[in-house]
C-alpha positions, 0 to 999 in steps of 0.5 A, a space after each residue: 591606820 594612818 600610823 601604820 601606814 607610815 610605818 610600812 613606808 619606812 620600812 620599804 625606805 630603809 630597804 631602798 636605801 639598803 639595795 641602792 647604796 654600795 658598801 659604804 656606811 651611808 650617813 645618819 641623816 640619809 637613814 630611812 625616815 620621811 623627808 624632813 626639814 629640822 632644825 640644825 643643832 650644834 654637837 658638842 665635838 667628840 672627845 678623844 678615843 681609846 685608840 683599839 690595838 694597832 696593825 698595819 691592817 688597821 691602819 688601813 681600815 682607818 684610812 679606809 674610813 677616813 675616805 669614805 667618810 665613815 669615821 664621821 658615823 658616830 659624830 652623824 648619828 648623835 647628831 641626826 638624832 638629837 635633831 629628830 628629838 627636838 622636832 618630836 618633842 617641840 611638836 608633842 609639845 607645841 608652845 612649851 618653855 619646859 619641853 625646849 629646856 628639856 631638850 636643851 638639856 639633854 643635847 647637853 647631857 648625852 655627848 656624857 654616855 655616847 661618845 661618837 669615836 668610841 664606836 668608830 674604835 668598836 667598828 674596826 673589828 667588823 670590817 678586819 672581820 669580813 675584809 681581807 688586807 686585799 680587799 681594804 687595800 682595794 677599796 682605798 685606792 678605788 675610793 681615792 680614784 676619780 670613779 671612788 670619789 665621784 661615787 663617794 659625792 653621788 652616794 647621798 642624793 642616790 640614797 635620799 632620792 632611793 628613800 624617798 621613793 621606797 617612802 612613797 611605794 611602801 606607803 601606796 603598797 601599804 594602803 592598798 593592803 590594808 584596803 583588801 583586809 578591811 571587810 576581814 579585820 575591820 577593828 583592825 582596819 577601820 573604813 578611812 572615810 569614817 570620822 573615827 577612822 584615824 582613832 583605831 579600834 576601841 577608841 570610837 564612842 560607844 552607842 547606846 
């Protein structure tokens, strides 16, 4: 139960953080995923990109990204990921030389298959999408304005301060439900004051 639980705060964290923030690609590490402290770990940098076709509206979508920080997304995201890996797999395996080798390893091996400005090339395509010249041309001068870039310096204590908040509602929500659901899915929701009760169903031992 415990699981699920958290499970629903992490969804209630991601829709914070969707519903607050602006639109800006917000960064990796601001994600919906409960406070954390982790280690930090160095990414190797990323290599240099196939360039997509040029045109002054995508020169403008780059210098768009260039402001906001966007362009750094994919360079955030593998990193924020390989730092999650490292907590997981060092407490699934608490006190083991092999599960940091593994990890070392593959922090070494990824940056080989993702290539974090590759995927700011294949973003381009999204924003030409759903933006006009005007509108990219408007958002780079609101985002290099004083009010763009007082937002810009807000934006990720909004979205964690958002994400923990979601975090905790969703999990009170969650646990209140699962509270109301108990008497009619019991082997679903089984009483949290039993012993087995973080167990689920079908792991308890079976009486005679």
């Amino acid at each position: 139960m415990r699981n699920l639980v958290a499970a629903c705060g992490l969804l209630a964290g991601a829709l914070a953080v969707l519903a607050e923030s602006p639109p800006r690609l917000v960064h990796a590490e601001e994600q919906a995923t409960p406070p954390k402290t982790v280690p930090k770990i160095d990414v190797p940098a990323p290599q240099s990109p196939t360039h997509a076709a040029s045109s002054p509206k995508t020169e403008k979508i780059r210098q768009l990204m260039e402001v906001t920080g966007a362009k750094n997304m994919g360079q955030e995201l593998m990193k924020a990921g390989m730092e999650q890996l490292r907590v997981n797999v060092t407490e699934s395996h608490p006190n083991n030389p092999r599960a940091t080798q593994f990890v070392d390893a593959f922090v070494a091996q990824f940056p080989k298959h993702f290539k974090p400005q590759e995927l700011n090339e294949k973003v381009l395509p999204i924003y030409d999408k759903y933006l006009s010249d005007e509108d990219v041309a408007g958002l780079i001068d609101y985002y290099r304005s004083p009010l763009g870039q007082r937002m810009l310096k807000v934006l990720p204590q909004v979205a964690q301060e958002s994400q923990a908040l979601g975090f905790s509602l969703g999990q009170k929500a969650a646990q209140e439900t699962l509270e109301e659901l108990r008497k009619d899915f019991p082997e679903f929701v089984p009483d949290s004051h039993a012993p087995d009760a973080d167990k689920g169903p079908g792991t308890g031992t079976k009486k005679e």
